[in-house]
C-alpha positions in Angstrom: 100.9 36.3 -14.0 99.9 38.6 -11.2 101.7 42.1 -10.1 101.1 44.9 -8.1 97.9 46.8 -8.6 99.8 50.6 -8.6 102.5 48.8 -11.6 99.8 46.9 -13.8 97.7 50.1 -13.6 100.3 52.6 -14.8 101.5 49.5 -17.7 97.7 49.7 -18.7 97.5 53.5 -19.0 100.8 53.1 -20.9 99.4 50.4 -23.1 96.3 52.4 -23.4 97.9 55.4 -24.9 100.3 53.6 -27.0 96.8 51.3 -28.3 95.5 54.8 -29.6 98.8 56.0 -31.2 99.5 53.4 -33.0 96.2 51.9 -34.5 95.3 54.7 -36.7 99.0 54.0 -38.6 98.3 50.0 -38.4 95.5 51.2 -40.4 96.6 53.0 -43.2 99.4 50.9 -43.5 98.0 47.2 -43.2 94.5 47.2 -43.5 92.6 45.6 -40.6 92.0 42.1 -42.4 95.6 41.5 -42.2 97.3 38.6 -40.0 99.7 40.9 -38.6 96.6 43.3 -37.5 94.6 40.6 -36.4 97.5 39.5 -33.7 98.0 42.7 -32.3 94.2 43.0 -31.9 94.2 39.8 -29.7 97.0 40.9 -28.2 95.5 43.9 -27.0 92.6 41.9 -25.8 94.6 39.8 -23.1 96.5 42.6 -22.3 93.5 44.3 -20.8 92.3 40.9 -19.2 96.0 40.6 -17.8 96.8 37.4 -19.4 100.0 38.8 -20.5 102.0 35.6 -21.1 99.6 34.9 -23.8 99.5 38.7 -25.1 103.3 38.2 -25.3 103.1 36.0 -27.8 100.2 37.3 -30.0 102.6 40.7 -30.1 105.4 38.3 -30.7 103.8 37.1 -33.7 103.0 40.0 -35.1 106.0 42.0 -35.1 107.7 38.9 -36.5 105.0 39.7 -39.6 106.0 43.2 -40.3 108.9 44.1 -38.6 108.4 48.3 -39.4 105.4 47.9 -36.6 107.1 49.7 -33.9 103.6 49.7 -32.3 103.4 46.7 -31.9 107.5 46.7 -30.7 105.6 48.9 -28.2 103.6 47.0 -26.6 105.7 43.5 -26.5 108.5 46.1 -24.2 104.8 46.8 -22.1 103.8 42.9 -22.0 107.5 41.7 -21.5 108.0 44.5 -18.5 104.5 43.0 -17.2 106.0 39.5 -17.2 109.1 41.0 -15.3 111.3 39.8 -18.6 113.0 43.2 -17.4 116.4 43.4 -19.2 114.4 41.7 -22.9 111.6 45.0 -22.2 114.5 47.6 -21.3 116.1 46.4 -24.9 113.1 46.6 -27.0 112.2 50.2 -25.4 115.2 51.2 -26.7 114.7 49.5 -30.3 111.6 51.3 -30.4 113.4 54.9 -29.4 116.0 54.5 -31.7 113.6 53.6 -34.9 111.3 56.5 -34.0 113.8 59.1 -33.3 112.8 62.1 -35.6 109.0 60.4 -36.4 107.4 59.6 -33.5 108.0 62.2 -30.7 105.0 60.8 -28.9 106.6 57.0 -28.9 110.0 58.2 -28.3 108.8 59.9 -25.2 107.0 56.6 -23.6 109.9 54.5 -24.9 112.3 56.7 -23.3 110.3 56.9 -20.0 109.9 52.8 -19.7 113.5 52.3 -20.4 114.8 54.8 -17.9 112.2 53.4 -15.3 114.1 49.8 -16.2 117.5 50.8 -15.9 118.1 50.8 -12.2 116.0 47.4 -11.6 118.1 45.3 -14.7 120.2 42.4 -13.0 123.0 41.3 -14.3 125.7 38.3 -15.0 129.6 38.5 -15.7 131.4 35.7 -17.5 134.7 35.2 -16.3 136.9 33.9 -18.8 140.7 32.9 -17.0 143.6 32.7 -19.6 144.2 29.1 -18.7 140.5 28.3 -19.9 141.2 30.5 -23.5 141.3 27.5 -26.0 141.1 27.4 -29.3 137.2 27.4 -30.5 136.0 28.3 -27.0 132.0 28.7 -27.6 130.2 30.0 -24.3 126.2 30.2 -24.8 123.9 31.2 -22.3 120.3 30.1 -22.9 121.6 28.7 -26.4 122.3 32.1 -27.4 126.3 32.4 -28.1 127.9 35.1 -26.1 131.1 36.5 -28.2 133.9 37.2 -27.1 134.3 40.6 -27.1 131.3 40.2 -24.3 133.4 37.7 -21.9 134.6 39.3 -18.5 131.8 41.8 -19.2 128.6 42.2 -17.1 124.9 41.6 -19.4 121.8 42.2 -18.5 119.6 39.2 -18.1 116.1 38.5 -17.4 115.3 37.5 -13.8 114.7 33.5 -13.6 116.6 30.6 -14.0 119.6 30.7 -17.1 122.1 27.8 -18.0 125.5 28.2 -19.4 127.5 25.9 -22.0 130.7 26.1 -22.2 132.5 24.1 -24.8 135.8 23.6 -27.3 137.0 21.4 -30.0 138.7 18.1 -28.5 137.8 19.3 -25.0 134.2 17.6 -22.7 131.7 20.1 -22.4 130.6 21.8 -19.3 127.3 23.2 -18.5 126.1 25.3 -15.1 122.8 26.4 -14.1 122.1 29.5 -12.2 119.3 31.6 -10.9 119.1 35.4 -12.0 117.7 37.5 -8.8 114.4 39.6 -9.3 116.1 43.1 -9.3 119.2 44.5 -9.4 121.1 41.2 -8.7 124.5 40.8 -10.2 125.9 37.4 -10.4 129.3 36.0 -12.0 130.4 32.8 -13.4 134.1 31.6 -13.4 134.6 28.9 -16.8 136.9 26.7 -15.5 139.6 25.0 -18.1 137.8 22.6 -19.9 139.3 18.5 -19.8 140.5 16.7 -22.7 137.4 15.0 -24.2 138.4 10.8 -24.3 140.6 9.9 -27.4 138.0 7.7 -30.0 139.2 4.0 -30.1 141.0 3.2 -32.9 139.0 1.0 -35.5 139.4 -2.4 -35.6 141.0 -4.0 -38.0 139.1 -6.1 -40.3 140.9 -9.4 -41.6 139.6 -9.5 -45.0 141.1 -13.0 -46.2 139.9 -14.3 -42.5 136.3 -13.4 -43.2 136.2 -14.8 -46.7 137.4 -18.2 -45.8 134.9 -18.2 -43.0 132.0 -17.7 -45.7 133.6 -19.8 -47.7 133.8 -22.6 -45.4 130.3 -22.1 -44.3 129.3 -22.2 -48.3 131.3 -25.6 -48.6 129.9 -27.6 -45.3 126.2 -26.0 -46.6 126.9 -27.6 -49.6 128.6 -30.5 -48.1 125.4 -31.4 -46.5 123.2 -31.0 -48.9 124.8 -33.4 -50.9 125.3 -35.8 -48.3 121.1 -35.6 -47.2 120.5 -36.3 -51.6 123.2 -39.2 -51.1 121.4 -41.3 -48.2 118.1 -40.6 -50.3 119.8 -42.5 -53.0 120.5 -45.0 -50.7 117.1 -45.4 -49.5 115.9 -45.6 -53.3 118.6 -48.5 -53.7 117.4 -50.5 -50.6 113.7 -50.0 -51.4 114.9 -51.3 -55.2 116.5 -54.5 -53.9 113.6 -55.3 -51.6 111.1 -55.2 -54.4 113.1 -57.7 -56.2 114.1 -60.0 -54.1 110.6 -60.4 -54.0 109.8 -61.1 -57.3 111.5 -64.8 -57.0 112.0 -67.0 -54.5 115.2 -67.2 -51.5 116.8 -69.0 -54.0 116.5 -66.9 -56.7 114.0 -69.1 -59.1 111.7 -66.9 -60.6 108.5 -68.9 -61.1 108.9 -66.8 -64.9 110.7 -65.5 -67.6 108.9 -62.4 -67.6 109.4 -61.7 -63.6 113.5 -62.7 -64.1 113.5 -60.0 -66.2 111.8 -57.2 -64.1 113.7 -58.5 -61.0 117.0 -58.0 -63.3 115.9 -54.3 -64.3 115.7 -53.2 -60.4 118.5 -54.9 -59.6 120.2 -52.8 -62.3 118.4 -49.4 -61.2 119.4 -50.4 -57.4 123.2 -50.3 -58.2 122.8 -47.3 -60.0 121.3 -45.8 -57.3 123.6 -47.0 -54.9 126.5 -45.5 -56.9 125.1 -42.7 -57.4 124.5 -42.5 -53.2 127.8 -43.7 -52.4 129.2 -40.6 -54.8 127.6 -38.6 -53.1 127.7 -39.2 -49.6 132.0 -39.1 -50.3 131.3 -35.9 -52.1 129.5 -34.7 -49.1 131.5 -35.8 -46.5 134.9 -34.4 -48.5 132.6 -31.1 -48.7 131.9 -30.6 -44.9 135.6 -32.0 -43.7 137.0 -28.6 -46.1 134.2 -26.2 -44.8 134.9 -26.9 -41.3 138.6 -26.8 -41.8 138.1 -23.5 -43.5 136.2 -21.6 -40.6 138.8 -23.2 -38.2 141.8 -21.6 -39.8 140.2 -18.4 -40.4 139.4 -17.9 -36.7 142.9 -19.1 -35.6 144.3 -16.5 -38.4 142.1 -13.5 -37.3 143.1 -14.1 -33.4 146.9 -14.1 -34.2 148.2 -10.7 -33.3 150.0 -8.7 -36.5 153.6 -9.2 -36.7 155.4 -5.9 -35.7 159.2 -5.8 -34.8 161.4 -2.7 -33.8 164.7 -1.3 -33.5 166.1 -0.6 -30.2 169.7 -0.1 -28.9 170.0 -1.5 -25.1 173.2 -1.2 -22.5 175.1 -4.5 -21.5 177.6 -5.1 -19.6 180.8 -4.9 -22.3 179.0 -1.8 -23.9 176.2 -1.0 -26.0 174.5 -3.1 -28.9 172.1 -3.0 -31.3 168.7 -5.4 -30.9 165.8 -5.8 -33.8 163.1 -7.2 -31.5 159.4 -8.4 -33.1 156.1 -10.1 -32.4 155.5 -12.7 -35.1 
């Protein structure tokens, strides 16, 4: 990010001096092997190549490793006010002021200077918060950050740039607006308007239990149903193919040219009725099986469409005077 030459020369000298106060107590305190150390280094690197978005965040990450680095709290005010994040710098100048009251003249001094420097150019935005939009649970966030209530109908300072507010309540739809924050000394408001009623869930379906087991059940009895009718026309197959290889064993007539073939002939005869019993049995079996099945499913759709019986009490006018009706669906 690029600013003017007079400002990113008197941030540098700035940065400069605050480098040399504040190394010789990351020193003795740390050790320069440490992670912490090693990110404020960097930082300081891209700082003075003016790649301060990325020097942001190496300071960032080391004050987040040892938050008693005021140093480094330094120069993350330096790099935010060099980023024109005006109002988050003006803050942490006066975090660092406050910790090094009584310590750190030097620091205060600077701290104090950069934050007074700040003050006039902070921009600002007001959250108006009408009585008629006060509902129970009302959460108001700007940025994801929730803004209490003692804050609402107040004016905060905010960094220049685009911002987005969420507004929203128990029961009620949320809102959200989206607003630009001017460079300098811009002061915006936003009115919450009452928030709607968020749509009522649908009541759950009801479920017909005894409707949904007959349908399985019905499926289970024509599954069945047809399996025994398909093992039953096997049967009958078997009993066909049995009679056919007798009857050719002996003659139109039935004169088997022997005693021996009579006697085979007789045996498939026998094993063909059997076999035609057995497929006739099952094919009824079968048949009786699908006929309940289907009957089954039927019923349990015709029960699970029929609206539930209600009635109620009413008293209506007629003509001769009042009377008393008990009204129902069934």
């Amino acid at each position: 990010m690029s600013i003017r030459l007079p400002r990113a020369t008197e941030l540098l000298a700035a940065a400069a001096l605050v480098f040399v106060l504040s190394t010789a107590a990351r020193a003795r305190a740390d050790g320069p092997t440490s992670i912490a150390e090693q990110l404020f280094l960097e930082g300081r690197a891209l700082m003075q190549a003016e790649e301060y978005e990325k020097a942001c965040e190496k300071f960032k990450a080391s004050y987040a490793l040892d938050r008693s680095a005021y140093g480094t709290l330094l120069n993350l005010a330096l790099c935010h006010e060099a980023t024109n994040k005006l109002a988050t710098a003006w803050a942490e100048f006066r975090m660092v002021a406050a910790a090094s009251e009584g310590r750190r003249a030097d620091r205060v001094a600077l701290a104090r200077e950069r934050e007074a420097a700040l003050f006039p150019k902070l921009s600002y935005l007001k959250i108006v918060v009408p009585e008629a939009a006060r509902v129970p649970g009302l959460t108001i966030r700007i940025d994801g950050t929730r803004i209490e209530d003692s804050v609402w109908d107040t004016e905060v300072c905010l960094d220049p740039g685009p911002h987005v507010v969420d507004v929203s309540a128990p029961g009620k739809t949320s809102q959200r607006s989206e607003l630009t924050i001017g460079a300098e000394a811009d002061h915006q408001a936003i009115t919450v308007a009452p928030l709607r009623d968020a749509p009522s869930p649908r009541p759950p379906v009801a479920v017909d239990q005894g409707g949904r087991a007959r349908t399985i059940l019905g499926y289970a009895l024509g599954g069945t149903g047809v399996a025994a009718a398909g093992v039953g026309l096997v049967f009958g197959l078997v009993a066909s193919n049995q009679r056919d290889e007798a009857r050719s064993l002996c003659d139109p007539d039935r004169v088997c040219p022997s005693q021996e073939r009579r006697d085979d002939a007789a045996r498939i005869y026998s094993s063909a009725r059997s076999s035609s019993h057995a497929s006739t049995a099952l094919v009824g079996v079968g048949a009786a099986l699908i006929v309940s099945g289907v009957v089954l499913v039927l019923t349990s759709r015709s029960t699970s469409a029929k609206p539930s019986a209600s009635s109620s009490f009413v008293v209506a006018p007629i003509a001769s005077g009042g009377a008393a009706l008990w009204q129902g669906v069934f």
